[in-house]
KOLVOBA-144618 format. One record per residue: x, y, z of N, C-alpha, C, O in turn. Coordinates in steps of 0.2 Angstrom, whole numbers, plus 5000, padded with zeros to 4 digits. Layout:
BEGIN
XYZXYZXYZXYZ;...
This chain:
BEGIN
504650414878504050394875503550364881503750354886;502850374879502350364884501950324879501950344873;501450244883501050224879500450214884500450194890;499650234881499050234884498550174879498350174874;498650134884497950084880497650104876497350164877;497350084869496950084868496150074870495650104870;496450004874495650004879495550054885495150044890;495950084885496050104893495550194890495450224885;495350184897494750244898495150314900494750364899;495750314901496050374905496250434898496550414893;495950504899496350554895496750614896496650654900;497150604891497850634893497850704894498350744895;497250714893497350804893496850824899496850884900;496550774903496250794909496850754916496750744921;497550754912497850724918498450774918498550824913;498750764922499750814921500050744920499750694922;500650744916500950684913501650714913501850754909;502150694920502850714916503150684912503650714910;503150634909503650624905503450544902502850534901;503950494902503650414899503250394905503350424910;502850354905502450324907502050274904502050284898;501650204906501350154905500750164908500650154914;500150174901499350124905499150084899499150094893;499050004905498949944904498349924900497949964903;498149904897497249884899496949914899497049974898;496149894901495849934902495649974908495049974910;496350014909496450044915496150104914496050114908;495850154920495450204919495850254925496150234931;495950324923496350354925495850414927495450434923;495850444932495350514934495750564931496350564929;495150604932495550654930495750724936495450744942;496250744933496650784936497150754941497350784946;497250684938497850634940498750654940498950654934;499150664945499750664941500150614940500250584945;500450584933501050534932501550544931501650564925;501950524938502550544936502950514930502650484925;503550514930504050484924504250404928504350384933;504250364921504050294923503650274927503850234931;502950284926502550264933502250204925502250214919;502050134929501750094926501050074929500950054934;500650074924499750074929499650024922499750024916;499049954929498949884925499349834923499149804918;500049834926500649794925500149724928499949724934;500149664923500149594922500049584929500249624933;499949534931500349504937500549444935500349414930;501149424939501549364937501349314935501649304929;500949274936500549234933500549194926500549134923;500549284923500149284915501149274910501149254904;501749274915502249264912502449204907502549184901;502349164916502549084915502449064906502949024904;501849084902501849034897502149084891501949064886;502549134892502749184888503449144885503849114888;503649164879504349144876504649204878504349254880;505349194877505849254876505849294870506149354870;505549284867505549344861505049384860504949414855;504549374867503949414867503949454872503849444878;504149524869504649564876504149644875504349684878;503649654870503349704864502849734872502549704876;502849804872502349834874501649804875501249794880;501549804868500749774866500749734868500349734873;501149674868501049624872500749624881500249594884;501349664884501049674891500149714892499849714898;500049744884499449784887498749724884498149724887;499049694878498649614879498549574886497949564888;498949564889498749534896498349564900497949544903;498549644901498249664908497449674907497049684902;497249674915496649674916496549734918495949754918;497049774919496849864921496749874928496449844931;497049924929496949944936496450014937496350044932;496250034942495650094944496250124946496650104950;496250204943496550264948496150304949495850324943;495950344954495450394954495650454951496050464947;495250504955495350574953495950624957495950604963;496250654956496750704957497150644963497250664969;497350604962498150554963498850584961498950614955;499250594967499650604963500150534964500250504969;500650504956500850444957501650464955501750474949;502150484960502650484958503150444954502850394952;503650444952504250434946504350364950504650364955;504250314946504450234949503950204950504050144951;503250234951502650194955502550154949502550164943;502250084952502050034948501550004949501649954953;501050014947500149974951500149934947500149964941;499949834948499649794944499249814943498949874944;498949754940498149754936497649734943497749684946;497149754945496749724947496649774956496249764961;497249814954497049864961496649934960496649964955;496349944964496049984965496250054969496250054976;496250104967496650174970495850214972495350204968;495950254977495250294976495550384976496150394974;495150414976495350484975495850504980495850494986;496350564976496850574980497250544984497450574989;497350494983497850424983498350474980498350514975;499150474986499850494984500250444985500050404989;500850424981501250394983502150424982502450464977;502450404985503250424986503350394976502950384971;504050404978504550384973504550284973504550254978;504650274970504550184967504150164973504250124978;503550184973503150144977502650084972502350094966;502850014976502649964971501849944974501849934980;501349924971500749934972500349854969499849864966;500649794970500249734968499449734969498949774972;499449674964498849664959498249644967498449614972;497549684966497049654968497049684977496949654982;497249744976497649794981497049844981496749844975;496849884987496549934985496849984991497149974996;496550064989496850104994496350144996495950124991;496050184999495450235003495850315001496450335000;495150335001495250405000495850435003496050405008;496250495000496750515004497250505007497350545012;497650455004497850375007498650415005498650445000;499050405009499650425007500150385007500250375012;500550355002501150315001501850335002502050374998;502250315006502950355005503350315002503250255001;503950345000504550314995504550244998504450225004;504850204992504950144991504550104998504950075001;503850104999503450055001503050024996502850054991;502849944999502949904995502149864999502149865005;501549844995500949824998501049774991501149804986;501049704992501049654991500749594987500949534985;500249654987499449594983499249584988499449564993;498349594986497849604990498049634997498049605003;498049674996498049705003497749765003497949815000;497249775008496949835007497149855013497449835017;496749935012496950005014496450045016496050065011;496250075021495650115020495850205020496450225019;495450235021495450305020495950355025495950345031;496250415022496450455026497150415030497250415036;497450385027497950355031498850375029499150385024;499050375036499650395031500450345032500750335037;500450325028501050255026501650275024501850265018;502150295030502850315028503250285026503250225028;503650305022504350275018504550185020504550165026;504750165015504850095015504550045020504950005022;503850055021503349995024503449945018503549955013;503249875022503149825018502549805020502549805026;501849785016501449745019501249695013501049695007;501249625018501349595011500349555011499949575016;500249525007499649485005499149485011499449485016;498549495011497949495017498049545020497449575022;498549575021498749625027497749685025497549695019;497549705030497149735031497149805036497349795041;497049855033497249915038496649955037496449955031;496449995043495750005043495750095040496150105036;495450145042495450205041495950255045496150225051;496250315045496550345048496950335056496950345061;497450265049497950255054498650275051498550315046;499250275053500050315054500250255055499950225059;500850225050501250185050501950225047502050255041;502250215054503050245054503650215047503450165044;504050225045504450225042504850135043504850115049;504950105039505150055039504749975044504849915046;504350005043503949955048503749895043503549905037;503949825047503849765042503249725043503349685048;502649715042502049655043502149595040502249585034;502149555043502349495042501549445039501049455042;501449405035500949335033501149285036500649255039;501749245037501849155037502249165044502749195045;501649115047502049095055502649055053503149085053;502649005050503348965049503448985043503148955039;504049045042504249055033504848985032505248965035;504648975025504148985022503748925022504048875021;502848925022502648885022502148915017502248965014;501548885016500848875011500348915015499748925013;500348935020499748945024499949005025500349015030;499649065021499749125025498949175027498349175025;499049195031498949225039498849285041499049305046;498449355036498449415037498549475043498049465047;498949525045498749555049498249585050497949565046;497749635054497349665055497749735060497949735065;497549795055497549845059497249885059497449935055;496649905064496149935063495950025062496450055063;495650035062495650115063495850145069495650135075;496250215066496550255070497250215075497350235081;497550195073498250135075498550175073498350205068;499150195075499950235078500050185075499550135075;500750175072501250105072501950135072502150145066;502350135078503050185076503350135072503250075072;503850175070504550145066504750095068504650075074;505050055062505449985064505049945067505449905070;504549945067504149895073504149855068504449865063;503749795070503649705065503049665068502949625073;502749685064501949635067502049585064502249585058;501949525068502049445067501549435063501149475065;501349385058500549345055500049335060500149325066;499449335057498949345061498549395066497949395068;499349445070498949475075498549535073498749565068;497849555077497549595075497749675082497749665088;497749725079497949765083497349805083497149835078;497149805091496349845091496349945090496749985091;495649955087495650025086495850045090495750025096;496350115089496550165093497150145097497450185101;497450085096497950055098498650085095498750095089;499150085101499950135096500350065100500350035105;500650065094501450015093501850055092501950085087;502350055099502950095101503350055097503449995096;503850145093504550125089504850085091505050075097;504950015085505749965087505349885090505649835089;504549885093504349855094504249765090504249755084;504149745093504049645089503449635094503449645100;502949625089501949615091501949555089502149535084;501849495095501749425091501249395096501249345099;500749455097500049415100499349495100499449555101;498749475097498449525098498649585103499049585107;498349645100498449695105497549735105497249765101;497349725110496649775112496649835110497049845106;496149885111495949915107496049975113495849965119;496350035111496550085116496950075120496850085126;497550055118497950045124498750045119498750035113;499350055122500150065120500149995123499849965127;500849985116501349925118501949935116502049955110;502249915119503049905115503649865120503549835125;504249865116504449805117504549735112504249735107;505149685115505249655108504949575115505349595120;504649525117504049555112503549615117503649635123;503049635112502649705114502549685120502349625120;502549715126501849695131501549805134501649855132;501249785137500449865138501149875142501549845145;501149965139501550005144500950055147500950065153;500450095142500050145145499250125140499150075137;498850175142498350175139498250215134498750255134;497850235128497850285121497750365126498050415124;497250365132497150415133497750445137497750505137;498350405141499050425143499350445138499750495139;499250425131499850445127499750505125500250545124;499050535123498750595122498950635124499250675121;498950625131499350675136499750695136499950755135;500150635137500950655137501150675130501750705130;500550675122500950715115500750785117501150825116;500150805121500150855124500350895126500350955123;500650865131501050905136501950905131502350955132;501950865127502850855124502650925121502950975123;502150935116501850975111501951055113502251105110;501651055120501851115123502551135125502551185128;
């Protein structure tokens, strides 16, 4: 079974729909969107539970609360994906298998999600970027245009967890980020900058230049690394 808002602007015969699916609210769906099986678009955010009883478990009910989320045109949103209410997808937005998409999130054109990564609430994303399999980036986190974020890479918000005061990363356009690396709260990683595989970042990094290392310190500059993909490439 699949249920589509009544308020919601999205229609089902300008979209591909494999199989159940949820849109929320006054969610708006482009057309020539794909939804996979179980994907849920305009899920609630937590907030709206608290004053809920137990015996109010009804679909309607969740599509009463939500405020709707934006998906653009030709998205493709694999089997598990789940976008709150209040994010924003732009055109051609893909995502992996259960990628989770909290409330008041947006993404850029062309933006690619991979299986089971997980963007937090409020965290934007800008254009052409590509975000391999199980990244986490939680609240604030800010990421600029056609950057690469390797597989498992963790971003951190709270210098003392857990504390009240969280502290977003920044990472600007065109940023490398290898695997397994972990950006500490707060640091800002400058355009064109690559964070070698495995690394721990727990102070700015400038803009054009490698680092790696636990913690990061400058190995090369962006124009050595070219080289050397260059030269591996040949």
């Amino acid at each position: 079974m699949h249920f589509i808002s009544p308020k919601s602007s999205m229609k089902e015969d300008g979209c591909f729909c494999e199989g159940d699916f949820l849109v929320l609210g006054p969610s708006s769906v482009g057309q020539m969107t794909r939804l996979g099986f179980n994907v849920v678009v305009g899920y609630p955010r937590k907030s709206k539970f608290q004053a809920l009883k137990p015996t109010q478990k009804s679909i309607e009910l969740l599509d009463s609360l939500s405020e709707g989320s934006k998906i653009g045109e030709e998205c493709v949103l694999r089997s598990g994906t789940t976008i709150y209410e209040g994010a924003i997808l732009d055109d051609r937005v893909n995502t992996g298998h259960n990628v989770l998409i909290r409330e008041d999130s947006s993404i850029g054109k062309g933006t690619t999600l991979g299986t089971g990564t997980q963007l937090d609430g409020r965290v934007s994303v800008g254009e052409s970027c590509s975000i391999q399999s199980l990244v986490y980036l939680p609240g604030l986190t800010e990421v600029g245009s056609n950057v690469f974020i390797g597989p498992n890479v963790v971003v951190t918000n709270d210098k003392y967890p857990p504390s009240r005061r969280m502290v977003g990363v920044k990472i600007r356009n065109e940023c490398i980020i290898g695997a397994n690396s972990t950006l500490l709260a707060s640091v800002t990683i400058g355009d064109s900058s690559v964070i070698a595989a495995g690394s721990i970042v727990t102070k700015d990094v400038p803009r054009g230049v490698v680092v790696k290392g636990a913690p990061a310190v400058f190995y090369c500059t962006r124009e050595q690394y070219e080289e050397k993909k260059r030269a591996y490439a040949l």
